[in-house]
C-alpha positions in Angstrom: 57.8 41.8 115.8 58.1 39.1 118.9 62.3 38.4 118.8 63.6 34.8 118.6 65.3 36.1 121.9 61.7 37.0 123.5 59.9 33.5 122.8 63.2 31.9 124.0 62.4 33.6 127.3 58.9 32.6 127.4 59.2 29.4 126.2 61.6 28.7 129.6 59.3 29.3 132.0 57.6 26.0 133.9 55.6 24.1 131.7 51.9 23.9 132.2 50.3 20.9 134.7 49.1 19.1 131.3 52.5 19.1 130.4 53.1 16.7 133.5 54.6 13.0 133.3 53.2 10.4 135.4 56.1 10.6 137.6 55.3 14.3 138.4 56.8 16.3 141.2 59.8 13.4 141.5 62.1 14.8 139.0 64.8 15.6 141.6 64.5 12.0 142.9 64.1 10.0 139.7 67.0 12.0 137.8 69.1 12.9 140.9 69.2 16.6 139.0 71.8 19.1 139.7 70.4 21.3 142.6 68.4 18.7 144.6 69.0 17.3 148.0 72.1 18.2 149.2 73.3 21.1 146.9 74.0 24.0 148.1 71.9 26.1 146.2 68.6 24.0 147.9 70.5 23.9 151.4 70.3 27.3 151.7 66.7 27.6 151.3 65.6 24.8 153.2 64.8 26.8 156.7 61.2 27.0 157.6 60.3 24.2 155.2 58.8 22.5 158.4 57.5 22.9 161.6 54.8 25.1 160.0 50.8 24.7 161.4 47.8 25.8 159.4 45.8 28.5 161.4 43.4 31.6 160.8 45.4 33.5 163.2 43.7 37.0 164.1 41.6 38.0 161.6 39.3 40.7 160.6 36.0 39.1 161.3 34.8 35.5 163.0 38.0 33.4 163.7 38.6 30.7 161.1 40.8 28.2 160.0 41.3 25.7 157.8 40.2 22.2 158.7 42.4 19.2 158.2 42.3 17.7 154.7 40.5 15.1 153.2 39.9 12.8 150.8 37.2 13.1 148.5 37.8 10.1 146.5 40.2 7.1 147.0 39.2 5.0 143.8 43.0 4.4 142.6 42.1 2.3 139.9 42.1 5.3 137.7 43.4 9.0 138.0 42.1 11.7 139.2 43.0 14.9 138.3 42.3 18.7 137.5 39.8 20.3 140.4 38.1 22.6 140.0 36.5 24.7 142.6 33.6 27.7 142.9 31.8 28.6 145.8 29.0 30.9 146.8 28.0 33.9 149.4 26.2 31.3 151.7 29.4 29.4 151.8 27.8 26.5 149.7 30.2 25.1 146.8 31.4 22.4 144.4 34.4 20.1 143.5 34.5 18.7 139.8 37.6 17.1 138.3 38.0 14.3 135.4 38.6 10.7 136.3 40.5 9.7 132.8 37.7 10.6 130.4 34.8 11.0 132.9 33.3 14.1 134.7 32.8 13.9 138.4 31.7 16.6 141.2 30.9 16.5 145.1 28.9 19.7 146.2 29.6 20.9 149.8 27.1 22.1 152.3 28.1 25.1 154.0 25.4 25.2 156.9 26.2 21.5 157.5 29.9 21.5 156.9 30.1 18.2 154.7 30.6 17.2 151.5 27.7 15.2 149.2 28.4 12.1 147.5 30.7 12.2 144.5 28.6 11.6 141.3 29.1 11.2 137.8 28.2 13.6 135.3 29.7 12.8 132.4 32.0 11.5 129.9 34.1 12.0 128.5 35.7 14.9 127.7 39.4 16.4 126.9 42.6 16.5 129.1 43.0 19.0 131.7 39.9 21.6 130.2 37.0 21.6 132.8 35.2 25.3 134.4 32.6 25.2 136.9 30.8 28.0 138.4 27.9 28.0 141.5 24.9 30.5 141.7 23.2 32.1 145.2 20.4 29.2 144.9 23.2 26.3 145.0 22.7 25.2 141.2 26.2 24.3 139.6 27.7 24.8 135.6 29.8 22.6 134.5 32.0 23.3 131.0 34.2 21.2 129.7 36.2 20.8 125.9 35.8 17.4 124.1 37.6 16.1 121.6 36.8 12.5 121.7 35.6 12.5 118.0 35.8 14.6 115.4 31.2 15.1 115.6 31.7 15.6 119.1 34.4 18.1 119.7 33.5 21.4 121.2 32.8 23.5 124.3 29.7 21.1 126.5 28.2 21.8 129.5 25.6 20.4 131.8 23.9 21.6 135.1 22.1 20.9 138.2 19.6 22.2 140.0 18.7 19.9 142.7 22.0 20.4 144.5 23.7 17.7 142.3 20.6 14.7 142.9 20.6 14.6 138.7 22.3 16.3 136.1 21.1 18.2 132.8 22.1 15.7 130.2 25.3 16.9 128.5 25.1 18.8 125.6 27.2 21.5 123.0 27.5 25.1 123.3 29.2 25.0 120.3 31.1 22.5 118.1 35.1 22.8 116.6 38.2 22.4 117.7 38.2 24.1 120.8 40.1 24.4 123.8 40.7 26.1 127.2 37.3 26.7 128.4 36.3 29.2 131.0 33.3 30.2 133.2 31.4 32.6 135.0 27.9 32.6 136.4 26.3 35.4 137.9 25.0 34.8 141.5 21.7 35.2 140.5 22.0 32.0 138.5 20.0 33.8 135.7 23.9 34.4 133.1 26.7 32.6 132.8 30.0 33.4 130.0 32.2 30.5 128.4 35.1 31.4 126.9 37.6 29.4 125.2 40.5 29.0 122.1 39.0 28.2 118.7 42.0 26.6 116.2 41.2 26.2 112.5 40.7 22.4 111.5 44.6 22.8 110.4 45.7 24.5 113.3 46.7 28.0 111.5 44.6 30.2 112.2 43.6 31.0 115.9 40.7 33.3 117.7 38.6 33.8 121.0 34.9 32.3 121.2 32.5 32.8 123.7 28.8 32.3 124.5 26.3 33.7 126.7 24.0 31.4 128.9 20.3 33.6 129.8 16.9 32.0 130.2 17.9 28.6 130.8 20.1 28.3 127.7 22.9 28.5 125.8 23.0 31.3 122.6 23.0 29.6 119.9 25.5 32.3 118.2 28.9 32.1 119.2 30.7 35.4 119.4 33.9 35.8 117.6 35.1 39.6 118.4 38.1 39.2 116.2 38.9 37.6 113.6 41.3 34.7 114.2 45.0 35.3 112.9 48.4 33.4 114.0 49.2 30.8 116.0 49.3 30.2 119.8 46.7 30.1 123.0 44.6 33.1 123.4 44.1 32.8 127.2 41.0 33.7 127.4 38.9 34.5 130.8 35.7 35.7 131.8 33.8 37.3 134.6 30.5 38.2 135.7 29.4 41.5 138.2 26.4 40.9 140.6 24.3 42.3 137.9 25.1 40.2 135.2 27.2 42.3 133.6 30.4 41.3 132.8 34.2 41.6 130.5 36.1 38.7 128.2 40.0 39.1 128.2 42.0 37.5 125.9 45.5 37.8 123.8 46.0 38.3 120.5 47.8 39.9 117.9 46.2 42.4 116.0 48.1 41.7 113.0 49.1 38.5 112.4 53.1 38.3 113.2 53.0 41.5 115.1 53.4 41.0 118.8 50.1 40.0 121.4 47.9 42.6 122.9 45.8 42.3 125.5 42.1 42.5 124.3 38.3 43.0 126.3 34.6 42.7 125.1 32.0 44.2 127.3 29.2 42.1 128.4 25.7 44.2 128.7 22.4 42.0 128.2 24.5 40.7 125.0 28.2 41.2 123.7 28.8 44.7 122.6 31.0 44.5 119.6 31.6 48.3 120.0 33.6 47.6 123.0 36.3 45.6 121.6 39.4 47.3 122.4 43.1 47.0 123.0 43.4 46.9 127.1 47.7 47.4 127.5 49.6 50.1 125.9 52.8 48.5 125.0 53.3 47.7 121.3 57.0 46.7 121.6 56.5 43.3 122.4 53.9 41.1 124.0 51.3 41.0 126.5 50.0 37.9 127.3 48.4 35.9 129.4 46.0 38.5 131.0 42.9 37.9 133.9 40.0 39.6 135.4 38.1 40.1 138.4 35.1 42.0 139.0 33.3 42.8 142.3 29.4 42.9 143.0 29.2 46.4 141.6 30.8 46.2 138.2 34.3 47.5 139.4 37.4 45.3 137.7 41.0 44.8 137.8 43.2 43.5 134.8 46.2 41.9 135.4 48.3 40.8 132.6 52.5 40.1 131.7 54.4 42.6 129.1 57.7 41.3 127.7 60.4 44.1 128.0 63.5 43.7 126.4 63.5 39.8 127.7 62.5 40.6 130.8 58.9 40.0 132.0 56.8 42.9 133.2 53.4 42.5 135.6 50.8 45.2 134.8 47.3 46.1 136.0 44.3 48.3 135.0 41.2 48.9 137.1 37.4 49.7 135.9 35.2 52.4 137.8 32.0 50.5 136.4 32.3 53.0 133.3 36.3 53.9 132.6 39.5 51.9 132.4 41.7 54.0 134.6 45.4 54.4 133.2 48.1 51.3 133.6 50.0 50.6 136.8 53.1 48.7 136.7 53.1 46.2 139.6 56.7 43.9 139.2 59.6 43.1 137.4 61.2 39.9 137.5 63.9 38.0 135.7 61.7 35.2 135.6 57.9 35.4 136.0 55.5 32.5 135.7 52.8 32.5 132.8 51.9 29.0 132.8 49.5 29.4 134.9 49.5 32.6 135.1 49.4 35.3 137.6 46.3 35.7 139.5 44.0 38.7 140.1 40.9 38.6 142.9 38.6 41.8 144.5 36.4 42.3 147.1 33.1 43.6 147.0 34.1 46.7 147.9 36.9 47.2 145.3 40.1 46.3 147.0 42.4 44.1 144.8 45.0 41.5 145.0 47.7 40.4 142.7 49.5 37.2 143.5 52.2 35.7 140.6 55.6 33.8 141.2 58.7 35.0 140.4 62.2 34.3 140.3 63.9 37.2 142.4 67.4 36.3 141.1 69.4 34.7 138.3 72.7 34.9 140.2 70.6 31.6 142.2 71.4 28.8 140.0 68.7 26.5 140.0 66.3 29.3 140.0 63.9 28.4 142.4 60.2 30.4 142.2 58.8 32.2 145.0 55.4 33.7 145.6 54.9 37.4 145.7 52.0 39.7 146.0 50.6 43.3 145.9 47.2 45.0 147.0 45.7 47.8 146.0 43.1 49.6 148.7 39.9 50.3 147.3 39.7 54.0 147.4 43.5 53.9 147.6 45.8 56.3 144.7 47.7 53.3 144.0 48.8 49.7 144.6 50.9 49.2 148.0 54.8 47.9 147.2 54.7 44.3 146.3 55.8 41.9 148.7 57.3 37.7 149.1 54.7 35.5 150.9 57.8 33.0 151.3 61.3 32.5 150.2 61.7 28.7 151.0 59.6 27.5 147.6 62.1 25.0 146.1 59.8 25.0 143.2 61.9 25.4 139.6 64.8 23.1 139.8 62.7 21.1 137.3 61.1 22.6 134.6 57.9 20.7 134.2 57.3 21.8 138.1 55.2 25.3 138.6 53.8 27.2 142.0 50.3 27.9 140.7 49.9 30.5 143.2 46.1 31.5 143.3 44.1 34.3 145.6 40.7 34.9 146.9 39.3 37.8 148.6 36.1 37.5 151.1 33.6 40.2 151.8 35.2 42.0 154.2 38.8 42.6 152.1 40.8 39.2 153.6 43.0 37.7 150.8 43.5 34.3 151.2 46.7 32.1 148.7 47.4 29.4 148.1 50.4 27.6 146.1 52.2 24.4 145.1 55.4 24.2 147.6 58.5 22.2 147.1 60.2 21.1 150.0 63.9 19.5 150.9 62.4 15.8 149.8 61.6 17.4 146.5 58.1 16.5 146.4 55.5 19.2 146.8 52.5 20.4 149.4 50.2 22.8 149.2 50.9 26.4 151.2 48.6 28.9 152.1 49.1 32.1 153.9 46.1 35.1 154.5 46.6 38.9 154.0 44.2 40.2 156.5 42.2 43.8 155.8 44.3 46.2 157.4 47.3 43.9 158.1 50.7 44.8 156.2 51.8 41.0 155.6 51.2 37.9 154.8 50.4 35.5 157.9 52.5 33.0 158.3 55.5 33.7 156.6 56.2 31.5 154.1 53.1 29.9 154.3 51.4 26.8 156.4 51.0 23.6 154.6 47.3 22.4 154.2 47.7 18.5 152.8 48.6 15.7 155.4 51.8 14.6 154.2 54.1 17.3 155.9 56.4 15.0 157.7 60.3 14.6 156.9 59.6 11.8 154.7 56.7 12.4 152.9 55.7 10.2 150.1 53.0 12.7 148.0 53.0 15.4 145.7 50.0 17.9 145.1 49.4 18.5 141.7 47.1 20.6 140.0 45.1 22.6 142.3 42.0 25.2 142.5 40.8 27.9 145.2 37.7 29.5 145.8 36.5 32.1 148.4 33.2 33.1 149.4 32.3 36.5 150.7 30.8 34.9 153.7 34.9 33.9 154.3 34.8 30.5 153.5 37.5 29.3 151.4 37.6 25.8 149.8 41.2 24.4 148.1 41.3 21.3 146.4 44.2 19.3 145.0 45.2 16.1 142.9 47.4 14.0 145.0 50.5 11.8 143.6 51.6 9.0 143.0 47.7 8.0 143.6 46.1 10.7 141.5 43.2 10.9 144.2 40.9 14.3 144.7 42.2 16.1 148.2 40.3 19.4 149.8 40.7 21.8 152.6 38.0 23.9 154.0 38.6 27.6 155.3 35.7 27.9 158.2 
C-alpha cells in the first residue's frame, strides 16, 4: 500500500502549469524567498546563464538553426496560454492555445516559411486541456475538455481540412466529467486516438477513456479497458505508428488502495481488450505517470517513474512491433519531476530519447532542477549512461515553478530539447540544446535560449510551452509569455 511517506514525496515535487498564479515565474522577486538573488546557493550556479547564442551547430544532415522568435499574437486584452504544437514530415504544422475560454490556432507553411492568420475555432472550453495533432495532407485535430455546463462537459473536437480557411463545427466525442485529453493522428490522416481521465459525478471513482477516430468520425463507443477504482489522474497518453496502429498508457491501481501500475491497450483496426496488461514490474509502490512513442514501423518506448523507498526511479521498456522487451532502469534521483512528466521521443528508425529533470542533490538547499537525458541506439543492447544537458537551471526555489523539459527526434536520429530556464533575475526563458546522431553530448552545454528577452534585465517569463519535430528536421517551439500572456514560437529550419 502507497505510504503516507511516499505521497509526501510526490506531492513535493513542482506543481503543474495550471497550478500557476497570475504572478507566475516572479516568486523570487514578489516574496524575496530564501535562495533568490544574492544567496549563495543561486550564486554558485549562475555561470553560463548568459552570453549563450541559439545555433544548429554541425549537424548530421542540412545545417539548421532556429530562427529568432516571434509573436504570434499580441492581443493583451485577454490571456493567452497553453500551446500546443504538432507538426508533419513536409515540415507543415500548427499552433493552437486558449484565449480565456476560446480556441485559437495559426497553421505554418513549411515550403513558405510563415505562419497563417490566427483564427478562431472555438469556445469555450476548460483550463489548460487542449491536444492537437497534423496529418501528411496538412488537415489539423483539435481536442479539447469542456466543462462549461454540466450538458456540455466532455472530450470535443473539431478539424480542418482546408489548411485552417474553416473549421468542422465543434462537437462531443463523448460527454462526463472528463479531463486531460490527449491526441494522436496517424499521418495518413485516415485514425486518430483521444485519451483522457473520466471522474465519477462525485469525484470517487476514477478510470481511462478513449475513442477512435476512422472514416471521418468519431466511435460512438467509448472504451473503458478497466473499470474505474480510487482517486487521482490516470495520465493517460496515446500514440499512433505509420500504419495506424497504435498503444494507450495510463496509471492505475489494480485494486483500489493498492499502489499504481502502469497499464497499455493495443490499438489494431479497433481496441483489443485482450491486450490490456500490466506494463512495469514493481508492485511495491507506484508507477506513475508513464508516456509513449512509437516510430513509423510500430516500434515503441515506454517511459514511466517507480517510487522506491521514497526515492523516485525512471524506467523504460521498448516494443519490437510484436514483444515488450524486459525493463531497463534509466535514473535515480532524489528528486524527479512528474508534473509534467518525463518525456520519451523515437526516430523512425528506432533510436530513443529520454529527457526528465531531476534534482542531483539534496545537500543543495534550494534544490534547484536540472535537465538530464539518455539515448538508446536503435539496434543498440542497451541505453547509453544518462547525461546533464545543463547545470545552471535555477528552476525549484519556488515550488509552483517546473522545467518542462520536452524532446523530439527527426528522421535521421537528431534529438532536439527544449526546457523552461531560470536565470539570476529569477524569471525564466526557454533553452534548447540538440543531441546530434552520432554525437556523445548535448550541443551547447547548458542550452541556448530561444525567446528575445535574454538580456541582464529581462522583464518576461515563458510559461507553458510545447515542441514538435518533423522527420524532415524541422522543429517548431511555442510558448506563453508573462506578464502579457501572449503566444511566442521558434522555428528549427
Amino acid at each position: 500500500m502507497t505510504t503516507p511517506a511516499a505521497v509526501a514525496s510526490r506531492v513535493a515535487r513542482p506543481l503543474p502549469c495550471r497550478a500557476w498564479p497570475a504572478v507566475v515565474g516572479l516568486g523570487c522577486l514578489a516574496l524575496a524567498a530564501s535562495g533568490c538573488d544574492g544567496s549563495p546557493q543561486r550564486a554558485a550556479r549562475e555561470g553560463g546563464v548568459t552570453g549563450v547564442t541559439a545555433g544548429g551547430g554541425g549537424s548530421a544532415g542540412p545545417a539548421r538553426s532556429w530562427a529568432p522568435a516571434q509573436a504570434l499574437e499580441e492581443d493583451h486584452a485577454a490571456e493567452d496560454n497553453h500551446p500546443a504544437v504538432a507538426i508533419n514530415a513536409a515540415g507543415d504544422g500548427v499552433v493552437a492555445w486558449q484565449r480565456d475560454g476560446e480556441l485559437w490556432a495559426r497553421l505554418y507553411d513549411g515550403s513558405l516559411q510563415t505562419f497563417g492568420p490566427a483564427t478562431l475555432v472555438t469556445v469555450p472550453s476548460r483550463y489548460d486541456d487542449l491536444a492537437v495533432g497534423l496529418d501528411a495532407e496538412g488537415n489539423v485535430m483539435l481536442v479539447w475538455a469542456r466543462d462549461d455546463a454540466d450538458d456540455t462537459r466532455g472530450i470535443w473536437w473539431s478539424r480542418t481540412t482546408d489548411h485552417g480557411a474553416t473549421w468542422s463545427g465543434p462537437a462531443a466525442i463523448a460527454t462526463g466529467n472528463f479531463q486531460r485529453s490527449r491526441l494522436a493522428v496517424s499521418a495518413s490522416g485516415g485514425i486518430a486516438l483521444a485519451a483522457w481521465t473520466a471522474r465519477s459525478a462525485d469525484e470517487v471513482i476514477v478510470s481511462v477513456g478513449s475513442c477512435d477516430f476512422r472514416d471521418g468520425a468519431w466511435s460512438p463507443v467509448v472504451n473503458v479497458p478497466l473499470p474505474g477504482n480510487g482517486l487521482g489522474d490516470r495520465n493517460p497518453r496515446v500514440a499512433l505508428d505509420g500504419v495506424g496502429r497504435g498503444f494507450l498508457i495510463w496509471e492505475q491501481p489494480a485494486v483500489v488502495n493498492q499502489p499504481s501500475s502502469v497499464w497499455t491497450e493495443r490499438y489494431d483496426g479497433g481496441w483489443r481488450p485482450e491486450s490490456v496488461a500490466i506494463l512495469d514490474t514493481y508492485a511495491a509502490d507506484d508507477s506513475y505517470t508513464p508516456t509513449l512513442a512509437l516510430d513509423a514501423a510500430g516500434g515503441a518506448t515506454a517511459i514511466w517513474l517507480e517510487m522506491w523507498s521514497y526515492v523516485p526511479q525512471l524506467w523504460a521498456r521498448r516494443f519490437d512491433g510484436t514483444t515488450w522487451a524486459d525493463t531497463e532502469h534509466l535514473a535515480t534521483a532524489p528528486l524527479i519531476e512528474w508534473d509534467p512528466p518525463p518525456m520519451v521521443a523515437i526516430d523512425p528508425g528506432g533510436t530513443s530519447v529520454a529527457l526528465w529533470s531531476e534534482v542531483t542533490s539534496l545537500a543543495e538547499v534550494p534544490q534547484y532542477y536540472d535537465v538530464h537525458g539518455a539515448r538508446h541506439v536503435a539496434g543498440s543492447a542497451g541505453w547509453q549512461p544518462a547525461q546533464a544537458l545543463e547545470t545552471t537551471n535555477l528552476i525549484g526555489s519556488d515550488l509552483t515553478e517546473y522545467a518542462q523539459p520536452l524532446v523530439g527526434l527527426d528522421g535521421l536520429g537528431n534529438a532536439i530539447a527544449t526546457w523552461r530556464k531560470e536565470g539570476p533575475s529569477s524569471l525564466i526563458h526557454m533553452s534548447s540544446s540538440r543531441l546530434e546522431a552520432g554525437a556523445a553530448a548535448w550541443t551547447p552545454p547548458d542550452g541556448a535560449p530561444l525567446d528575445d528577452d535574454t538580456s541582464t534585465a529581462p522583464t518576461h517569463s515563458a510559461l507553458a510551452t510545447d515542441l514538435a519535430v518533423s522527420p524532415n528536421g524541422t522543429a517548431l517551439a511555442a510558448w506563453s509569455y508573462a506578464p502579457e500572456y501572449d503566444i511566442w514560437a521558434a522555428v528549427f529550419r
